[in-house]
ZAMARGU-4260 file (C-alpha; in steps of 0.2 Angstrom, whole numbers, plus 5000, padded with zeros to 4 digits):
<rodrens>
0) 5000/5000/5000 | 5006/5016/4994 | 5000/5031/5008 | 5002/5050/5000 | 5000/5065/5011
5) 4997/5083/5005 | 5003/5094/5020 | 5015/5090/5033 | 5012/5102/5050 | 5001/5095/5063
10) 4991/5082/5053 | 4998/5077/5039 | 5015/5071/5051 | 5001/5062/5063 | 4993/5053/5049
15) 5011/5049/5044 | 5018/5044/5059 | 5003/5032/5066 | 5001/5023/5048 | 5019/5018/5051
20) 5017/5012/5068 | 5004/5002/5066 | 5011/4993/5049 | 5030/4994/5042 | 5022/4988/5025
25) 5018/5003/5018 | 5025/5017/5010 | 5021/5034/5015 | 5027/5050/5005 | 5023/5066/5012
30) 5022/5082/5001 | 5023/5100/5007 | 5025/5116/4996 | 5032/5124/5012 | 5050/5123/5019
35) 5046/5118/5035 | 5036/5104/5043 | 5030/5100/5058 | 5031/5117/5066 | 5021/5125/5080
40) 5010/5139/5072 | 5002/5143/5087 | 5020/5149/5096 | 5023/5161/5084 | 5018/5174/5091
45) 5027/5172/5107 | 5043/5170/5095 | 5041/5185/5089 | 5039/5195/5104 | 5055/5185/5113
50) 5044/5174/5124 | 5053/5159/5115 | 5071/5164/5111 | 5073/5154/5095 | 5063/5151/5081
55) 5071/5132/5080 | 5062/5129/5096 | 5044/5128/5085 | 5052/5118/5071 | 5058/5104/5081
60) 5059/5090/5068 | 5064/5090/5051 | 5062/5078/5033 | 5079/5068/5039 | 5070/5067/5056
65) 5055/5061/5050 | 5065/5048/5038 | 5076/5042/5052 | 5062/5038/5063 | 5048/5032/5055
70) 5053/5028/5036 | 5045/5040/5029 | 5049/5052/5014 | 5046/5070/5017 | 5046/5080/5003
75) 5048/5101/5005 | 5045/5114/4992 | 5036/5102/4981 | 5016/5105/4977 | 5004/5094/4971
80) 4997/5101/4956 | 4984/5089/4949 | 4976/5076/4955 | 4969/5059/4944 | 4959/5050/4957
85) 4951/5039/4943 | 4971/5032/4938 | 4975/5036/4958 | 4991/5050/4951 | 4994/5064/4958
90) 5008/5078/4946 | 5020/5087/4958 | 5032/5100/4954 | 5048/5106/4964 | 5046/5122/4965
95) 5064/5123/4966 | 5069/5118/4951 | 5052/5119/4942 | 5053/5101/4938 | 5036/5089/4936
100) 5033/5072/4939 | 5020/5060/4941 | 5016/5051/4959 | 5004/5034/4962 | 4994/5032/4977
105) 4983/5020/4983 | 4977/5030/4999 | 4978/5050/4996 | 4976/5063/5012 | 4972/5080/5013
110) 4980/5090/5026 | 4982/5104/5016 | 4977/5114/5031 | 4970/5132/5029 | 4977/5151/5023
115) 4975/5166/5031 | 4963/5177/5022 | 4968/5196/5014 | 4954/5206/5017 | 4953/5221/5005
120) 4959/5234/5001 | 4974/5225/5007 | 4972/5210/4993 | 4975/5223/4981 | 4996/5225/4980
125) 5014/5218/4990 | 5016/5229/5005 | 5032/5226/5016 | 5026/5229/5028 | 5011/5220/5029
130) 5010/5201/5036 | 5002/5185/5039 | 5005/5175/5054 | 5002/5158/5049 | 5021/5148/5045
135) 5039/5149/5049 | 5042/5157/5035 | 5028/5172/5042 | 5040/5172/5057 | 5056/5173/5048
140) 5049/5188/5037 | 5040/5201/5052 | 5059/5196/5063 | 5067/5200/5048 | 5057/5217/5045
145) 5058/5219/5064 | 5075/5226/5064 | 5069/5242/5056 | 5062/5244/5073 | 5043/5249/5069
150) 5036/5258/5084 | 5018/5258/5078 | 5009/5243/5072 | 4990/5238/5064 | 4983/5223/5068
155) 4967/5218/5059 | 4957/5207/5068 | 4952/5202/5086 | 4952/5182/5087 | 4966/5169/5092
160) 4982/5176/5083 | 4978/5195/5083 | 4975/5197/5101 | 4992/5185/5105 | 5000/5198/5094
165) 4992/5211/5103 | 4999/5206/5119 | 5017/5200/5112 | 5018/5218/5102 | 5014/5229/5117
170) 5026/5217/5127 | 5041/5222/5116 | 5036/5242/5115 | 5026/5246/5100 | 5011/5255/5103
175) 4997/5244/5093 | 4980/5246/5085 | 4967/5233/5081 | 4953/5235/5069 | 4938/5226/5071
180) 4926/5220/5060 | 4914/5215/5073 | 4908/5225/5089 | 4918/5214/5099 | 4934/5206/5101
185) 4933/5186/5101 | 4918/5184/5090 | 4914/5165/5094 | 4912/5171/5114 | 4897/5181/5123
190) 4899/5202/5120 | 4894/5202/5140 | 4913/5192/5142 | 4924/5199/5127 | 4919/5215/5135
195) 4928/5211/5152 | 4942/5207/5139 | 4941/5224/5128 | 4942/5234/5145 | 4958/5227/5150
200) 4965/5228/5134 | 4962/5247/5133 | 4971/5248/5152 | 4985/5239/5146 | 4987/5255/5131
205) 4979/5244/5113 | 4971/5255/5104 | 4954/5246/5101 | 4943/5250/5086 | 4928/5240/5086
210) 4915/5239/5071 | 4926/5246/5056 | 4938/5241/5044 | 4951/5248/5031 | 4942/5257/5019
215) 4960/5266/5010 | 4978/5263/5010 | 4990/5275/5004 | 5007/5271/5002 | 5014/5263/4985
220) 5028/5250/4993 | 5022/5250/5010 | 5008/5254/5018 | 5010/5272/5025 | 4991/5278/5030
225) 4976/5269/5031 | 4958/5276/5034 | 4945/5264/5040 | 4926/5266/5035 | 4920/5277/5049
230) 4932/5290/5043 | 4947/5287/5056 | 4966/5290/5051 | 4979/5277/5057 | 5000/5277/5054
235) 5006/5263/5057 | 5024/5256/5054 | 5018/5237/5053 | 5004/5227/5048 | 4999/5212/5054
240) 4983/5203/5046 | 4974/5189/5056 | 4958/5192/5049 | 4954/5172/5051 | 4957/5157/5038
245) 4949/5148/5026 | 4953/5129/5023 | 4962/5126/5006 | 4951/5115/4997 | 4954/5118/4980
250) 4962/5105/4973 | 4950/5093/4982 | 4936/5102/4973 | 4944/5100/4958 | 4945/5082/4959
255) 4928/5079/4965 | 4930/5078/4985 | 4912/5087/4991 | 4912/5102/5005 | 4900/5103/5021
260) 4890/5118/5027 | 4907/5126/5033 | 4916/5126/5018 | 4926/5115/5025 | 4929/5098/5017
265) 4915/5085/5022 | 4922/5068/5030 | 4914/5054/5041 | 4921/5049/5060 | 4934/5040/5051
270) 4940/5055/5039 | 4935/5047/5026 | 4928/5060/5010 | 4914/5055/4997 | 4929/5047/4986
275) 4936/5029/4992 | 4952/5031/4998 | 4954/5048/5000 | 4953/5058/5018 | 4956/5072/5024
280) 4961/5081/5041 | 4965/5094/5052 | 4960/5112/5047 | 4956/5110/5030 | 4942/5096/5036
285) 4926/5098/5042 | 4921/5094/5061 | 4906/5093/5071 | 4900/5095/5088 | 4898/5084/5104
290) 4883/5093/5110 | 4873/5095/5092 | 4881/5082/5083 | 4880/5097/5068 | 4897/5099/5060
295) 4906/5113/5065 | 4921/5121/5057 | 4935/5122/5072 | 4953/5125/5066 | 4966/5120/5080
300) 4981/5111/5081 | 4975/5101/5097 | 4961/5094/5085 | 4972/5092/5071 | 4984/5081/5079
305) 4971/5070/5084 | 4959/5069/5068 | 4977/5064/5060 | 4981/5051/5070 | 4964/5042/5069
310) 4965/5045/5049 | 4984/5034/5049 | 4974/5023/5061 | 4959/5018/5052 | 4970/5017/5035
315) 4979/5003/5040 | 4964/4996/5048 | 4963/5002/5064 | 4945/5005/5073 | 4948/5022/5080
320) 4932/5036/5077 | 4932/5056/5077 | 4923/5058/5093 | 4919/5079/5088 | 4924/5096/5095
325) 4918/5107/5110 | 4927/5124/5103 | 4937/5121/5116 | 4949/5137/5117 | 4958/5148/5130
330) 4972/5163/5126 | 4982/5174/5136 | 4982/5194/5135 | 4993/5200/5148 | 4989/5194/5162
335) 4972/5188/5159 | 4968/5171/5154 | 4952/5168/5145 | 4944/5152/5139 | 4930/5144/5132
340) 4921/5126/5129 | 4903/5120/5123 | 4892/5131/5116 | 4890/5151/5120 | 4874/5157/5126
345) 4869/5164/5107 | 4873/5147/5101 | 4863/5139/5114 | 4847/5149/5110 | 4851/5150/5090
350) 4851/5129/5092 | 4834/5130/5101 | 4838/5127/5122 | 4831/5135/5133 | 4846/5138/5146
355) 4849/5143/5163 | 4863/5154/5165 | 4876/5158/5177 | 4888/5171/5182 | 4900/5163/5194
360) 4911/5176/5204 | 4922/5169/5214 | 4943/5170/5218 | 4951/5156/5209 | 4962/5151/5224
365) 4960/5154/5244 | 4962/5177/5244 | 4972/5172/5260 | 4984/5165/5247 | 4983/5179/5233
370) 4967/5170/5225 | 4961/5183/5210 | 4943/5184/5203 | 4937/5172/5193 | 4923/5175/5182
375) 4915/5158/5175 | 4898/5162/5164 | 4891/5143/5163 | 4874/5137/5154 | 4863/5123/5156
380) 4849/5115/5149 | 4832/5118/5157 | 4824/5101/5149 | 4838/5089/5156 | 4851/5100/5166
385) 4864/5096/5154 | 4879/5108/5156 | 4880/5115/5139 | 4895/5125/5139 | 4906/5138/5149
390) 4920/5153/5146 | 4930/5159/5160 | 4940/5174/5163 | 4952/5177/5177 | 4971/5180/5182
395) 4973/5161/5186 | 4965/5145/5184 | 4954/5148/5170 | 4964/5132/5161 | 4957/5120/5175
400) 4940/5125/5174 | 4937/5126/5156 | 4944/5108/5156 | 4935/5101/5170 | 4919/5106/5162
405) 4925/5101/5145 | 4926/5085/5151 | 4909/5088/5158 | 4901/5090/5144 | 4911/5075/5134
410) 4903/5064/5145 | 4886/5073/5146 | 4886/5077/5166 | 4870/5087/5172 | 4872/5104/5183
415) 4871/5094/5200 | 4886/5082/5193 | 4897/5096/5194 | 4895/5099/5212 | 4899/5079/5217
420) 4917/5082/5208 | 4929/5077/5220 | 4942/5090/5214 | 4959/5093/5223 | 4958/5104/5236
425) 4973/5114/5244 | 4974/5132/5248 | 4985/5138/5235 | 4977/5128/5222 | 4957/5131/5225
430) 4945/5137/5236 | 4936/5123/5247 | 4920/5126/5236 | 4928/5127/5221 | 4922/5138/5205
435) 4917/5121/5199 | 4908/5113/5213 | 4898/5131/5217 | 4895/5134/5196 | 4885/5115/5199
440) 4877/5119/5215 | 4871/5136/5208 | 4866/5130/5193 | 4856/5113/5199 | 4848/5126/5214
445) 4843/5137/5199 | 4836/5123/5189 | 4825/5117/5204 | 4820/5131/5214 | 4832/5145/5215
450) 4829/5152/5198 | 4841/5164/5192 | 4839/5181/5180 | 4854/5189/5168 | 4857/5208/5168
455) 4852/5206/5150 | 4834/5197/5154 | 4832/5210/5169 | 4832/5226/5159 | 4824/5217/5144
460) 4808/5213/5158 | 4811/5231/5166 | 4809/5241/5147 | 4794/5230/5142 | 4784/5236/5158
465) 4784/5219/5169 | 4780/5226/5187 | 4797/5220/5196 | 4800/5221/5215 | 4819/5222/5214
470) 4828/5220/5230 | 4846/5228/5234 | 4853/5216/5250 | 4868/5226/5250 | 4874/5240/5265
475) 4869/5258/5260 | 4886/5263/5256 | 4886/5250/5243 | 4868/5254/5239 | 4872/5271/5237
480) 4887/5269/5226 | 4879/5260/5213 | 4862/5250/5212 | 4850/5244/5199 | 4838/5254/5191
485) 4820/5254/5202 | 4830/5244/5215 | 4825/5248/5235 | 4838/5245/5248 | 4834/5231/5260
490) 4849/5224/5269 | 4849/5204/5272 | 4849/5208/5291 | 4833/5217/5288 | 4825/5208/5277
495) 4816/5193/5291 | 4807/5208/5298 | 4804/5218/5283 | 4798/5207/5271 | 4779/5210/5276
500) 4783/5228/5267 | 4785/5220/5251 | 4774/5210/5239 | 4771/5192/5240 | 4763/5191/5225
505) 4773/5203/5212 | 4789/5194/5203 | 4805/5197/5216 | 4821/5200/5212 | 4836/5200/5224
510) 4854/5205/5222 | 4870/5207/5230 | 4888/5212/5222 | 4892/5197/5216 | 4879/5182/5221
515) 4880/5175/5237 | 4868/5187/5247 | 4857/5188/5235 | 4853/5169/5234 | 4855/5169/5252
520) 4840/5183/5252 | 4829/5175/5238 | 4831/5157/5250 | 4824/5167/5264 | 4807/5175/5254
525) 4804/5158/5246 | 4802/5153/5264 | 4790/5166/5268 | 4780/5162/5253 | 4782/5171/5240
530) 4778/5166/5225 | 4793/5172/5214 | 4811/5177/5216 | 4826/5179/5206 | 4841/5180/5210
535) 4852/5192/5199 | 4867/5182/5192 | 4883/5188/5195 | 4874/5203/5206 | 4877/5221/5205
540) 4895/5219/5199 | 4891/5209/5184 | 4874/5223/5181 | 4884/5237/5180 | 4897/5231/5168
545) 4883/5224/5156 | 4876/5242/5158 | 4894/5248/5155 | 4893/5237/5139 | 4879/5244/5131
550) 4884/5260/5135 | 4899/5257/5124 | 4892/5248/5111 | 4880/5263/5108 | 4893/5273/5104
</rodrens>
């Protein structure tokens, strides 16, 4: 059997590299028009701004590497061309020498990955200053440029790779720009989290223009002047362009292999195409979701690797499945940490749940230890208490969490699961009720009898006219600080004697500054019959930066 790979970073080596170690009787080529293989595209950024000293560190193995170890014939700077599925021949030029030849296969694999997409004006010529961050080569070129010593730099785009260069940029002394096409940074997360994000990012000096692109460029070799749509002039010395990718499925179309919903190449759970004996993988294949079972379009190295391995698996007749994709994600910028699993609150309610949501407040170690807040929103289905899906900001800690309920969700846990964890418990590592176990507990308590209300659902009630009884449990100092529109001040210490002021029968609301009191409070007047009461998730704390929000994004 004769085993052809197209692509040799994350993917096409797994495929590789498992085909060989279940079988020594196959021969496994590997084709790559780049000059680098197996590399680390997402340390790129952090080798460009001196986190990791050299750029050798990402490209750890090499074509003789990969020979001496596994037997199998890595070939750089060559691109496949044309592919004859019916007669199983693929032409492939060196695009050193320009030279042609023809190449058999019996097995063909796609892991021709994805390219960063040029969005206009900026497809229109060659800028040197302006650059993709997507390969080694990428790298090479922007250090290369670097010793001109930009001090202003552009970056398009607010996901993964721009804010990781926003952080690594800033961190070496350039004053930096994003612009946005969306009105938040992070689009695949919740506005009422990317906003926690967009604050801190502005108080660490980025320059953050949401909603807007590049309209003009002026400049004939380099960009020298761009103005966006909204009329606003920037100078920048550099450009970077992480504008998201698309996968690179062109020669696959051209011989036939079919695309799903995402664009993405279609394949089965063993990534198996529409054509016998062809598959593809990684990020030029589609994926689909644990929780909807709908494919999804994920592009990660973590998932690459794997859908790799099973592909060299099942070709040389292993069993192994694609099991799907969470979105699993997390970046740092500066010294937060921000992740996310499962599905967002506007996926949730665009796939049709009805979910329960929570704003979890809580330090991610003991404070007594330097424990930092940890913000944790989390959603559950009302119908089965399924956990659905989390994101996580915080200082610290947010990796565990995300995992933990990743794992979670894997293995379908309901809300009240969470809190029977048995986690590891130590001062410096957690508190004894962990964000976890207290995100279950909340959660379950909300889904049986402590029902919990969003800042967004509040003032959505509050503008249609809903007659509210809204309950501050707060002290006056902190009542009088800030409080929520119509609230009236009741401290929990009052509240067993005053209740018989308030209305039994009128929908309740109770809230303190982050969640505790206020459930506390809500507990009580369920005791004293009333008939219903809310507590406000993430309490007053997480109210006013939602009000804070859409303050900005009216702007």
């Amino acid at each position: 059997m004769k085993i052809v790979v197209i692509g040799s970073v994350a993917a096409g080596t797994s495929v590789a590299a498992k085909a060989r170690r279940n079988t020594e009787e196959a021969e496994i080529i590997v084709y790559d028009q780049g000059k680098d293989i197996s590399y680390s595209v997402c340390g790129i950024p952090y080798q460009i701004g001196g986190e990791v000293e050299e750029l050798s560190a990402l490209t750890p193995r090499n074509a003789a590497w990969f020979k001496k170890r596994y037997n199998v014939s890595v070939f750089t700077e060559h691109k496949v061309t044309k592919v004859d599925h019916a007669n199983k021949q693929l032409e492939v030029t060196d695009l050193v020498s320009g030279e042609k030849k023809l190449e058999n296969y019996d097995v063909l694999v796609f892991a021709t990955g994805a390219s960063p997409f040029t969005p206009p004006p900026f497809n229109q010529k060659e800028y040197d200053n302006v650059f993709q961050v997507r390969n080694i080569q990428d790298a090479r070129d922007i250090g290369a440029y670097s010793a001109k010593q930009p001090k202003k730099a552009l970056i398009i785009g607010a996901g993964f790779i721009g804010l990781e260069m926003t952080e690594q940029l800033i961190h070496k002394g350039l004053e930096v720009t994003i612009v946005q096409l969306e009105d938040q940074v992070m689009p695949p997360m919740d506005a009422d989290m990317t906003f926690r994000v967009e604050e801190h990012m502005r108080a660490k000096g980025v320059n953050l223009i949401l909603s807007d692109t590049v309209k003009t460029i002026e400049g004939e070799t380099s960009v020298e002047r761009v103005i966006t749509t909204n009329g606003i002039t920037i100078e920048p010395d550099i450009v970077i362009l992480s504008a998201g990718v698309r996968p690179n499925t062109e020669l696959a179309k051209e011989m036939g292999v079919e695309l799903g919903a995402s664009r993405a190449i279609a394949v089965n759970k063993k990534m198996q195409t529409n054509l016998p004996d062809v598959y593809a993988v990684g990020d030029v294949a589609e994926s689909f979701s644990v929780i909807t079972g709908k494919p999804i379009y994920r592009p990660l190295g973590s998932t690459a690797n794997k859908m790799g391995r099973i592909a060299g698996d099942v070709i040389t007749g292993g069993d192994l499945e694609h099991r799907g994709v969470l979105g699993t994600g997390i970046f740092r910028i500066f010294d937060l940490h921000v992740g996310q699993t499962g599905l967002t609150e506007k996926e949730a309610k665009k796939e049709g749940y009805d979910v329960e949501i929570l704003y979890n407040i809580k330090p991610d170690h003991a404070e007594y230890l330097g424990g930092k807040e940890l913000t944790i929103k989390a959603l559950a289905d009302k119908e089965t208490g399924r956990i659905l899906g989390a994101q996580a900001i915080g200082q610290g800690g947010v990796d565990k969490r995300i995992d933990v309920i990743a794992t979670a969700i894997t293995f379908k846990a309901k809300s009240e699961d969470l809190f029977h964890l048995d986690l590891a418990y130590a001062p410096p590592f957690a508190t004894t009720k962990d964000p976890i176990l207290y995100t279950g507990m909340a959660l379950d308590n909300a889904l049986k009898r402590n029902p919990l209300l969003t800042p967004a659902e509040l003032i959505r009630r509050q503008n249609s006219g809903e007659k509210l009884q809204i309950i501050d449990t707060r002290s006056k100092k902190d009542y009088d600080k800030s409080h929520v529109k119509g609230a009236i001040h009741v401290p929990l210490a009052e509240l067993r004697e005053r209740n018989v002021e308030l209305d039994k029968y009128v929908a309740t609301v109770t809230y303190c500054n982050k969640g505790v009191t206020g459930n506390a409070s809500q507990n009580l007047l369920l005791n004293y019959g009333f008939e219903k009461v809310y507590n406000l998730s993430g309490g007053n704390k997480n109210y006013q930066s939602y009000l804070k929000m859409l303050k900005s994004k009216s702007k």
